[in-house]
C-alpha positions as CSV (number, residue, x, y, z in Angstrom):
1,X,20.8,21.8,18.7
2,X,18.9,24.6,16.8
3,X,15.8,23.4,14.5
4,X,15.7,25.4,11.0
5,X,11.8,25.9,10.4
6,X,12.2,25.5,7.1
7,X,14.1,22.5,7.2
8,X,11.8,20.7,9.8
9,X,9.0,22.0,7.3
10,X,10.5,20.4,4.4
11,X,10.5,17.0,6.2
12,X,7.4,17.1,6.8
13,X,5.9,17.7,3.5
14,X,8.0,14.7,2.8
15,X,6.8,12.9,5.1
16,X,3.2,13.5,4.4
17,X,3.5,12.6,0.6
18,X,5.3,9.0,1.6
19,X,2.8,8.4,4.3
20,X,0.2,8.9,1.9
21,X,2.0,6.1,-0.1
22,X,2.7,3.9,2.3
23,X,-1.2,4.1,3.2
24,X,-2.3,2.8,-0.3
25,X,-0.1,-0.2,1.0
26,X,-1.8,-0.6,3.8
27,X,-5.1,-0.4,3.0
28,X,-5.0,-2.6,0.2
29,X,-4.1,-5.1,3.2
30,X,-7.2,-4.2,5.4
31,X,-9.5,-4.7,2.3
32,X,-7.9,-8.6,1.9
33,X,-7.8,-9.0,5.9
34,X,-11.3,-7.7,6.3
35,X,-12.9,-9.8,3.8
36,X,-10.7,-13.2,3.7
37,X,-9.5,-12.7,6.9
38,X,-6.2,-13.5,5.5
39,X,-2.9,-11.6,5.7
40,X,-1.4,-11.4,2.0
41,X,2.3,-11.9,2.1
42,X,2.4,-11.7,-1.9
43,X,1.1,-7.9,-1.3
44,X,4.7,-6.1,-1.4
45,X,5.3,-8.2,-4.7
46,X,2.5,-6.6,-6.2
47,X,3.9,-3.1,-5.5
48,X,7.0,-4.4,-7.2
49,X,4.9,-5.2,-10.0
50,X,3.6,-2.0,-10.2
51,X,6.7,-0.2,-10.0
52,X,8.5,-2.5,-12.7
53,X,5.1,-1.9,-15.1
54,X,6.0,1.7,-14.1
55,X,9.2,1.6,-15.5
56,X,8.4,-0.5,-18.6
57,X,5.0,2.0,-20.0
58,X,7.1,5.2,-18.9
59,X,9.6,4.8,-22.1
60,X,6.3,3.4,-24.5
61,X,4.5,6.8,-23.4
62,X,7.2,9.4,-24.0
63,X,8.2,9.2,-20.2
64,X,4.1,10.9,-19.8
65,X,3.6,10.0,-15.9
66,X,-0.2,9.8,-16.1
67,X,-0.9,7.2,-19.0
68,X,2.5,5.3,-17.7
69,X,0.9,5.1,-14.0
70,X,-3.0,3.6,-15.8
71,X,-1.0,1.3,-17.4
72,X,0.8,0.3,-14.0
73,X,-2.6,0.2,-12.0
74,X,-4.2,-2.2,-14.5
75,X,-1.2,-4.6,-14.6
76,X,-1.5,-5.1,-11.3
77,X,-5.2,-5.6,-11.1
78,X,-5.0,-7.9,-13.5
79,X,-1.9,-9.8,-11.6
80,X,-4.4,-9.8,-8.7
81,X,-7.1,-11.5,-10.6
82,X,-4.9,-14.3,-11.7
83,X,-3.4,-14.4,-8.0
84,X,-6.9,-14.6,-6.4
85,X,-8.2,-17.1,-9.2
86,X,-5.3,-19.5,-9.0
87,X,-4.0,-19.4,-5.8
88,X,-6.7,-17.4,-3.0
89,X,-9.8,-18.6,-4.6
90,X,-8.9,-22.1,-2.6
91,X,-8.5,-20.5,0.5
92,X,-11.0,-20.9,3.5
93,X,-11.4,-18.0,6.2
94,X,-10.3,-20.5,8.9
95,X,-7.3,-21.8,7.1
96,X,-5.0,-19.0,8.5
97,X,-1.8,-20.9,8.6
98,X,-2.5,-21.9,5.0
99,X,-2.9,-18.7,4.0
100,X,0.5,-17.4,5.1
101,X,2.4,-20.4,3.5
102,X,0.8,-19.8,0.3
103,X,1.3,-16.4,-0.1
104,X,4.6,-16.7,1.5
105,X,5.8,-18.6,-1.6
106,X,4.2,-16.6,-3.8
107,X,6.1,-13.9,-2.5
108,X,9.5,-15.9,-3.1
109,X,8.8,-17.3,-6.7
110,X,8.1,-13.9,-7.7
111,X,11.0,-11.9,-6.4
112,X,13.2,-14.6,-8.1
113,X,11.5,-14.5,-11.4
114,X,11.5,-10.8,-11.3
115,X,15.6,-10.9,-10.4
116,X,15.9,-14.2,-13.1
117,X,14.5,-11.8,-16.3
118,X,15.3,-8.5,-14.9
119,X,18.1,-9.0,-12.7
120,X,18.9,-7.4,-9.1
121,X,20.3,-4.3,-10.2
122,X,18.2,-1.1,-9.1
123,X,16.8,0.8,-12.0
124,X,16.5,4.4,-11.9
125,X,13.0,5.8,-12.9
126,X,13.0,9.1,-14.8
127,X,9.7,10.7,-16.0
128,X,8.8,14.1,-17.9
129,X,8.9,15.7,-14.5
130,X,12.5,14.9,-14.2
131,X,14.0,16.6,-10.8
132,X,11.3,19.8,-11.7
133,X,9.1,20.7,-8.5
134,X,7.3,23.5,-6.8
135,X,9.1,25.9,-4.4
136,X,7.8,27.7,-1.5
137,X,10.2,30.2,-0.4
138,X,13.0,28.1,0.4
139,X,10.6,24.7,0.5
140,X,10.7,22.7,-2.6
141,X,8.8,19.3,-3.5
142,X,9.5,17.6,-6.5
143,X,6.4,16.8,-8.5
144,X,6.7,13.2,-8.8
145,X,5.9,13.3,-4.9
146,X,3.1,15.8,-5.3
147,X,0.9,14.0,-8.2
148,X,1.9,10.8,-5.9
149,X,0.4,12.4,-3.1
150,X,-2.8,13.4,-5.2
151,X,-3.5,10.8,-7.2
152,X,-3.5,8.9,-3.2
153,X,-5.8,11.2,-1.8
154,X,-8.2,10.5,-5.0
155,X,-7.8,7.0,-5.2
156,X,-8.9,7.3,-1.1
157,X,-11.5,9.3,-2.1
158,X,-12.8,6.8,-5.0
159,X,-12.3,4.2,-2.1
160,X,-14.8,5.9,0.4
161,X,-17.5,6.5,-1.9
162,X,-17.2,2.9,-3.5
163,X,-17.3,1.1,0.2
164,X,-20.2,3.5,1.1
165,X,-22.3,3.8,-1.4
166,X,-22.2,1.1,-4.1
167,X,-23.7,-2.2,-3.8
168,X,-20.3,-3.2,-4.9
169,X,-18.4,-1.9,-1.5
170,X,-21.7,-3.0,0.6
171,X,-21.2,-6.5,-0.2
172,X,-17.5,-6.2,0.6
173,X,-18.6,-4.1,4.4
174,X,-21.4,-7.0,5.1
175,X,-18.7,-9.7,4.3
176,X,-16.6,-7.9,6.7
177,X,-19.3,-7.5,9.3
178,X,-21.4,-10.5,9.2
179,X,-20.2,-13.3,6.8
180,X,-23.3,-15.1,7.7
181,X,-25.6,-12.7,7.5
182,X,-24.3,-12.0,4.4
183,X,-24.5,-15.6,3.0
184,X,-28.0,-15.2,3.8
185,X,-29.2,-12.6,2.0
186,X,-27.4,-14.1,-0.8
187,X,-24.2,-12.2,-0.9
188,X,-21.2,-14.3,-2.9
189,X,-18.0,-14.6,-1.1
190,X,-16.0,-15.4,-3.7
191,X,-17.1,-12.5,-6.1
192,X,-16.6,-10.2,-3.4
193,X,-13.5,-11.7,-2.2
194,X,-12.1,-11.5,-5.7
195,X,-13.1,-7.7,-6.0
196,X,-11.3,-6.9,-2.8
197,X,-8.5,-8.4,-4.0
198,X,-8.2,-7.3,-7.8
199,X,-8.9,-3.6,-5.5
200,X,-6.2,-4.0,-3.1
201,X,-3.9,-5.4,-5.9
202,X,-4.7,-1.8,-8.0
203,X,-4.0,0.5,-4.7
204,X,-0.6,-1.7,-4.5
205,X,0.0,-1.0,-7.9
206,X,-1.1,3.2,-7.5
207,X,1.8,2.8,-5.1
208,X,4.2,1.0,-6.7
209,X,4.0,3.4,-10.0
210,X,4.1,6.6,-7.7
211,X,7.3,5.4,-5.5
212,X,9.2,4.2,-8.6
213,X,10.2,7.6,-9.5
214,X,11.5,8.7,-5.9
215,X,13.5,5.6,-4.7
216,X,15.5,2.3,-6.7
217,X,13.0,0.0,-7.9
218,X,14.9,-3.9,-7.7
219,X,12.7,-6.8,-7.0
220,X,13.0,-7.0,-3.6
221,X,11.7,-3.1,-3.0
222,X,7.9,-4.8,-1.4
223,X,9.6,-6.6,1.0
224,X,10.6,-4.2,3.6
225,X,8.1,-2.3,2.7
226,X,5.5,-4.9,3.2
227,X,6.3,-5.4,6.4
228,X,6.1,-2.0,7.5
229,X,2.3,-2.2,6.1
230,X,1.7,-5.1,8.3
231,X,3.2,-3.1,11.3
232,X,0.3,-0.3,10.3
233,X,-2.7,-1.9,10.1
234,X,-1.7,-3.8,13.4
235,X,-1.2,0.3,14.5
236,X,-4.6,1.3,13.2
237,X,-6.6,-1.8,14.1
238,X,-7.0,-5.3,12.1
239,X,-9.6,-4.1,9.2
240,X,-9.9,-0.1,10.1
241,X,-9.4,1.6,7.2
242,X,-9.1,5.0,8.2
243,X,-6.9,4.1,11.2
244,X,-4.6,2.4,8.5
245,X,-4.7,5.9,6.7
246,X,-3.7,7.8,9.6
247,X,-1.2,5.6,10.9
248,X,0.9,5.7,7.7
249,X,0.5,9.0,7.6
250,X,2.3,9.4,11.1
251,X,4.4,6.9,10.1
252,X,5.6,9.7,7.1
253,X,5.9,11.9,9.3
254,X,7.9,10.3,11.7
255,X,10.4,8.3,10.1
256,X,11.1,11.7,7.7
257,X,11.7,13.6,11.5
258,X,14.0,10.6,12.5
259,X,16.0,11.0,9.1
260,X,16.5,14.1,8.9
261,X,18.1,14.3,12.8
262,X,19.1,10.7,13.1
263,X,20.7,7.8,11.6
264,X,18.9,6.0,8.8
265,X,19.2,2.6,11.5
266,X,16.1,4.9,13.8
267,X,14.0,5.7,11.0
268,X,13.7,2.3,9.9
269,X,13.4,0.7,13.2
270,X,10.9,3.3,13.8
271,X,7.4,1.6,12.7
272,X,8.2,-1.3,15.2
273,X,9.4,0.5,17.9
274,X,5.8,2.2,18.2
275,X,4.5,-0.9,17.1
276,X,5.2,-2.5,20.1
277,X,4.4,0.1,22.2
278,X,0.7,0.0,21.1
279,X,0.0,-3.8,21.6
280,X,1.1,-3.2,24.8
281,X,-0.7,-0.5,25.4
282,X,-3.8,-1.0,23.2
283,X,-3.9,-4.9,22.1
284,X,-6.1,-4.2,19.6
285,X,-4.7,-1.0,17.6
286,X,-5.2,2.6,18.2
287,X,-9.1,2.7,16.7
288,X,-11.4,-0.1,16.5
289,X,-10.7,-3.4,14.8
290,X,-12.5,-5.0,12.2
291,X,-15.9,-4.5,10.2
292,X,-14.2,-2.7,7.3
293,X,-14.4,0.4,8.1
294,X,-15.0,3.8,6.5
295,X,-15.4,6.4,9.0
């Protein structure tokens, strides 16, 4: 079989724009894991959120993508600050189980409410962008996938120098590191806890609002994509930030190859099929676990 170059090219530009999306996902998990040490089942629901909020400020604003996207970001902050305050605030870091059963049924009552009021069928998201994109030579990327991809790689970059140099990402890190130690030198859990999560629940949103215009949105779009976010941090390594990064970004990459040469069955069986491969091989995920980190 011959491989077009510019074909195998365009793949991968796609795949590099939905890795980048798939890694706000899974970040926002290794910011909950590394300080609650809890896995958030409700997680893909807040990307639903996002995407529905997406679709809902897009008509309001004259189909403008920016102010529509805002307004998707700070509904779901605002969802994940009535989800930590009602439901996570309870939680204790060695209540594991409890954790999952909770957020499980979060998950459920709000894919049902979502499908009661706005019913199963998908939506199609148009903004001012329409189908409009940039070509290179015979390349062409649409420019909903483009700002998608930016507006990731700034939100990373807002990420990075939040965790590294304000006292507000310090507290988070020390949680991560040392809960003890951080107790001791008076560091709040619960604020902290609560700013990871309203955080994590705004990087689900940035990624719900930029994925809305490239696929269906129905309510049950976070599930399997939630699931592939818990496959990548296990990839990258419980609480490793950048390993969650790059492992979505492979992931892009790889399940964008599989497509485009393969059946649709391969590239989503993909993410587990390595996923398996490196607890065998590296129990622990391809970089370091835990701690919260940045770099």
């Amino acid at each position: 079989m011959t491989i077009d170059a510019v074909y195998l090219l365009q793949l991968t530009l796609n795949g590099i724009t939905l890795g980048l999306l798939y890694a706000l996902i899974a970040v926002g998990l290794s910011l909950i894991f590394g300080v609650m040490e809890i896995i958030n089942f409700a997680h893909g629901e807040l990307l639903m959120l996002g995407a529905f909020a997406m679709a809902f400020a897009l008509p309001v604003t004259g189909l403008l993508y920016w102010p529509a996207m805002a307004a998707a970001v700070l509904c779901t902050m605002v969802a994940g600050f009535v989800v930590y305050e009602t439901l996570l605030v309870r939680l204790k870091t060695d209540e594991f189980e409890r954790s999952i059963l909770i957020t499980l049924g979060l998950s459920i009552v709000l894919i049902h409410v979502m499908q009661y009021f706005f019913t199963a069928t998908p939506r199609i998201i148009d903004t001012q962008y329409g189908f409009d994109g940039v070509d290179i030579g015979s390349i062409r990327i649409t420019w909903t996938r483009v700002i998608g991809a930016v507006a990731a790689l700034v939100a990373f970059a807002g990420l990075y120098l939040i965790l590294r140099f304000t006292q507000f990402g310090r507290a988070m890190r020390a949680i991560a590191q040392n809960r003890e130690a951080a107790l001791m030198v008076g560091i709040r859990p619960r604020v902290v806890a609560r700013n990871a999560v309203v955080l994590a629940a705004g990087l689900c949103g940035l990624a719900g609002a930029a994925i809305a215009p490239i696929q269906l949105v129905t309510p049950y779009m976070g599930q399997f994509l939630i699931f592939k976010a818990f496959a990548l941090v296990i990839i990258g390594g419980l609480g490793n930030i950048p390993g969650a990064v790059i492992a979505a970004i492979a992931l892009g990459l790889i399940e964008n190859w599989i497509g485009g040469f393969f059946t649709i069955a391969w590239q989503d069986a993909s993410v587990f099929v390595i996923m398996i491969v490196v607890l065998f091989l590296r129990p622990d995920g391809l970089f370091k676990r835990g701690g919260m980190r940045v770099g």
